[in-house]
TORMI-28964 format. One record per residue (C-alpha): x, y, z. Coordinates in steps of 0.5 Angstrom, whole numbers, plus 500, padded with zeros to 3 digits. Each point is the difference from the previous one (the first is absolute). Example, Ala and Ser with C-alpha at 12.3 -4.5 7.8 and 13.67 -1.06 7.14 Angstrom:
525491516
502507498
! end
This chain:
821519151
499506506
493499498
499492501
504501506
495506503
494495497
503494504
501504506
493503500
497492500
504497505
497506505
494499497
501492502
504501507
497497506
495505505
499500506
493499498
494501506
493499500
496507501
493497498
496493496
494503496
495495495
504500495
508500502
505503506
503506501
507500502
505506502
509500500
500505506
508500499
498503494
497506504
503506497
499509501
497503505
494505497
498497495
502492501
502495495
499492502
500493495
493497501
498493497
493497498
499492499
495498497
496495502
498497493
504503492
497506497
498501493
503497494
507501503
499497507
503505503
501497508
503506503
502507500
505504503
500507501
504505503
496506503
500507501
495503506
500508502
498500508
497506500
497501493
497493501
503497492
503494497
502498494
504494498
508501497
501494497
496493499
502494498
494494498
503493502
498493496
501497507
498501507
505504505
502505495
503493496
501498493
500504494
499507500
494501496
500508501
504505502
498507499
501507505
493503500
502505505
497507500
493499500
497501508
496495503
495502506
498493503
494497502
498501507
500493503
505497492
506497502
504506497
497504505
503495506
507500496
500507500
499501507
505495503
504503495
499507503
500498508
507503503
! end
C-alpha cells in the first residue's frame, strides 16, 4: 500500500502545474525553464522542459522534462531526473522516467544548455 501510495504521489508532482516560461525557440521545438524551481547555491538545480514541435521516434515523444544540476564554477551539468511526455508541456502519458544523474555534461558554446547553465549561475 506504502508503495502505491509513494508511486501516486511521485505522478501527481510529475503532472503538477508549472510556472512554465519561455527561455528559447530552436527548429526543431522550445525550451522552457520553472525559476520557482530554482534551488542551491554552488551547484544549482533547476526544472527545464523541451517541446517538440513535431513527435520523436516510434514513441512520439512530444516533450521532456528534466531537472538539471550545474556547477558555477567548474562550468558542468548533468541532468537529475527525466521524464519524456507523449504529449506537449510535460502533458499525457509518461512514457520514460529515468535518474541518469552522475555523468557531467560540458555544454556546447552557443547550445541551449550552455544558455540554461548560465542564467542558472547569474546572482
Amino acid at each position: 500500500m506504502k508503495k502505491i501510495l509513494a508511486l501516486a504521489l511521485l505522478l501527481l508532482t510529475l503532472t503538477a502545474h508549472a510556472d512554465w516560461q519561455m527561455f528559447q525557440q530552436m527548429e526543431d521545438g522550445t525550451w522552457y525553464t520553472d525559476p520557482a524551481t530554482r534551488s542551491g547555491d554552488k551547484q544549482v538545480r533547476m526544472w527545464i522542459l523541451f517541446d517538440h514541435r513535431e513527435p520523436v521516434g516510434a514513441f512520439g515523444v512530444r516533450s521532456a522534462k528534466t531537472l538539471i544540476e550545474t556547477d558555477c564554477k567548474e562550468g558542468w551539468l548533468r541532468e537529475i531526473s527525466l521524464v519524456v511526455f507523449n504529449d506537449q508541456m510535460a502533458k499525457g502519458s509518461i512514457l520514460r522516467n529515468v535518474s541518469p544523474g552522475t555523468m557531467k555534461i560540458y555544454p556546447q558554446p552557443g547550445s541551449a544548455y550552455e544558455k540554461i547553465a548560465q542564467s542558472l549561475c547569474k546572482p
